[in-house]
N, C-alpha and C positions, 0 to 999 in steps of 0.2 A: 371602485373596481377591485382595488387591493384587497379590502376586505370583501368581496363578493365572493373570492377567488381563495380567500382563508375559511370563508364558510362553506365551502365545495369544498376544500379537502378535510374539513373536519365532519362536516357528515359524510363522506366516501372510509374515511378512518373508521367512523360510528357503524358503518354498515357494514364492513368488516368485520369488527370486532363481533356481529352481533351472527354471523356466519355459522357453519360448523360444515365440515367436509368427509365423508365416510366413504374410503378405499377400502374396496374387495382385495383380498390379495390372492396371487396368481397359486394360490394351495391350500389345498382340503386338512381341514382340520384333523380328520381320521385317514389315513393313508391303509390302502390293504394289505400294504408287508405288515406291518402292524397288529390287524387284524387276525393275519395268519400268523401271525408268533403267539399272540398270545394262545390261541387254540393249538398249536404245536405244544406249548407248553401246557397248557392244561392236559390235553391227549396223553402224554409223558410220565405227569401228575397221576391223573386217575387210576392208569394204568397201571403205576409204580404201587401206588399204595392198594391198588386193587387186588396185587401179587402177593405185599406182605397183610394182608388180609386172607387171602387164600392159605397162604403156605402157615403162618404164627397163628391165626386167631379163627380155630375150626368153629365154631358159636357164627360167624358170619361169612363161612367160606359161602355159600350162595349169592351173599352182598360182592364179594371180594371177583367172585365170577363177572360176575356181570359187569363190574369194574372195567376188569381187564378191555371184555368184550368191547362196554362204552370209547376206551381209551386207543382199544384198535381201532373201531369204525371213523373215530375222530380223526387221528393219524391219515389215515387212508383220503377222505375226503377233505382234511388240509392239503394233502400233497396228488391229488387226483381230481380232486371236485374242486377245486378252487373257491372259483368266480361264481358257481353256486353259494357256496360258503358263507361268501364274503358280502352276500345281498343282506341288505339292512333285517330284511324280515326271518331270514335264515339264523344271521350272527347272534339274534335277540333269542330266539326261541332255544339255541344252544348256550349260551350263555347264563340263560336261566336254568338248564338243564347242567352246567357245569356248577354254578352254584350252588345248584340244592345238594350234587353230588360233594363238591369237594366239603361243608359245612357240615352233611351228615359223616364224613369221613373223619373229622377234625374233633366234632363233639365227639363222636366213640373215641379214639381215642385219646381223647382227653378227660374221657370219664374213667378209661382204664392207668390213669397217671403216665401215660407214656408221652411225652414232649417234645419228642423230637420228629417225631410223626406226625403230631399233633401242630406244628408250627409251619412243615411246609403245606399243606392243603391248609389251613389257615391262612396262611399269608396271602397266599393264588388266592384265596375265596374272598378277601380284601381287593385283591386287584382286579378278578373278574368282573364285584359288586361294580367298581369306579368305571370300568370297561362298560359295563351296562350302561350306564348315564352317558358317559362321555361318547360312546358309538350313538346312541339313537337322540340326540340333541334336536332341537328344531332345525337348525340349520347348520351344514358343515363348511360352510366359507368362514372364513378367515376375515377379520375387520381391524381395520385402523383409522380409529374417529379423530381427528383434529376439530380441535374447537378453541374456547375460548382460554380455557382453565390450561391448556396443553397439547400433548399427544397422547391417545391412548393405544399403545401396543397389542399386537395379539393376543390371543391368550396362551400359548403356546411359546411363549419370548420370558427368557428369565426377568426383563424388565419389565414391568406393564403398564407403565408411567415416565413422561417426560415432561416437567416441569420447560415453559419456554427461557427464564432465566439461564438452564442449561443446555440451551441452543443456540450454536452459533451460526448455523445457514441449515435451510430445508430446499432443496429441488426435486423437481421432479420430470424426468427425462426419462423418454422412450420405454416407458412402461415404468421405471425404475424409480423407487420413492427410496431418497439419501437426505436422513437426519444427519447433522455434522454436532456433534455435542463440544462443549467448550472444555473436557476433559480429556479428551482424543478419543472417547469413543465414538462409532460410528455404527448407525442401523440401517442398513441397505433391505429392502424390499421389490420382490417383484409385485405389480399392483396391477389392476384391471379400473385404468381412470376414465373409465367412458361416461362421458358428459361432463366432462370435468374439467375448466377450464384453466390449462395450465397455468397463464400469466396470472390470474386472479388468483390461484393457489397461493402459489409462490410471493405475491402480495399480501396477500393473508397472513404467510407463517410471517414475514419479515415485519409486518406491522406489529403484529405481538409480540417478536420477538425484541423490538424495539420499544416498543411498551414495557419491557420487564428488565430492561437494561438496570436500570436502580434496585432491583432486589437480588443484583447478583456479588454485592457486598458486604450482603446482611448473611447470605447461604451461602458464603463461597470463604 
């Protein structure tokens, strides 16, 4: 019977371990303030340098016009048109239309030796590029995989990785997923755990983390 009963919790251990668990978390990867800052800035941008295009460099005052123009119309429907704006199929088609502009802005005047001109529409036209990928991604939720190897954090979390060695208790209560790390940090999450059965979770993280007990005085 003894061992019957040692063979039932080490295959319930085995089937654990063999587990993995993926929380939603309660927030959108791209947020729309976000969205609208960076088009406030861009607007600002084009605008700016579409001025001193105008006003310094008569060879493209026509470019420098239309600048300005782009960077008012921008402005106005960040701060008017919002929630238009801010629709995936909208953000994309301006952002590609901010890149071509801030890039052609950057190359002129970096062909005319001028650098300091030349670095801010560069720099924006760096951030726009990452803006582009990171706004039209396949999916904008937010993921926290627990599995075998560990925790894997957001992508959006300075840490992206938790080794179970540096955990000392995982619960999860009323929506709220709390890492307790063995160095006093702590990663509180809101989480969307539907189907998710909380006892067995919490089973889960405590068998691995009992499992990894012995590698925590090789790494520590």
């Amino acid at each position: 019977m003894q061992k019957a009963l040692q063979f039932t919790h080490e295959t319930i251990n085995v089937t654990l371990q063999a587990m993995t668990f993926q929380l939603p978390v309660a927030e959108e990867k791209v947020k729309p303030h976000q969205v609208t800052g960076l088009h406030l800035l861009s607007a600002f941008v084009i605008f700016g340098t579409g001025t001193l295009f105008y006003l310094l460099y008569p060879p493209v005052r026509p470019a420098g016009a239309t600048m300005m123009g782009v960077g008012a119309l921008l402005l106005v429907l960040a701060l008017f048109r919002n929630k238009w704006l801010t629709k995936p199929a909208t953000t994309r088609a301006f952002r590609i239309a901010e890149l071509i502009i801030l890039v052609g802005a950057a190359l002129y005047t970096g062909l005319q030796h001028k650098w300091i001109p030349t670095l801010v529409p560069g720099s924006l036209a760096i951030a726009v590029l990452f803006a582009l990928f990171w706004e039209n991604g396949a999916d904008n939720t937010l993921q926290i995989l627990v599995s075998n190897d560990g925790i894997k954090l957001p992508v959006n979390s300075r840490r992206r990785f938790v080794y179970w060695y540096e955990v000392e208790q995982v619960l999860l209560r009323y929506g709220v997923l709390t890492i307790d790390c063995l160095d006093n940090r702590l990663f509180q999450y809101n989480v969307l755990p539907e189907g998710v059965d909380k006892d067995l979770f919490e089973e889960y993280c405590n068998t691995n983390i009992a499992a990894s007990i012995d590698k925590r005085g090789k790494d520590w």
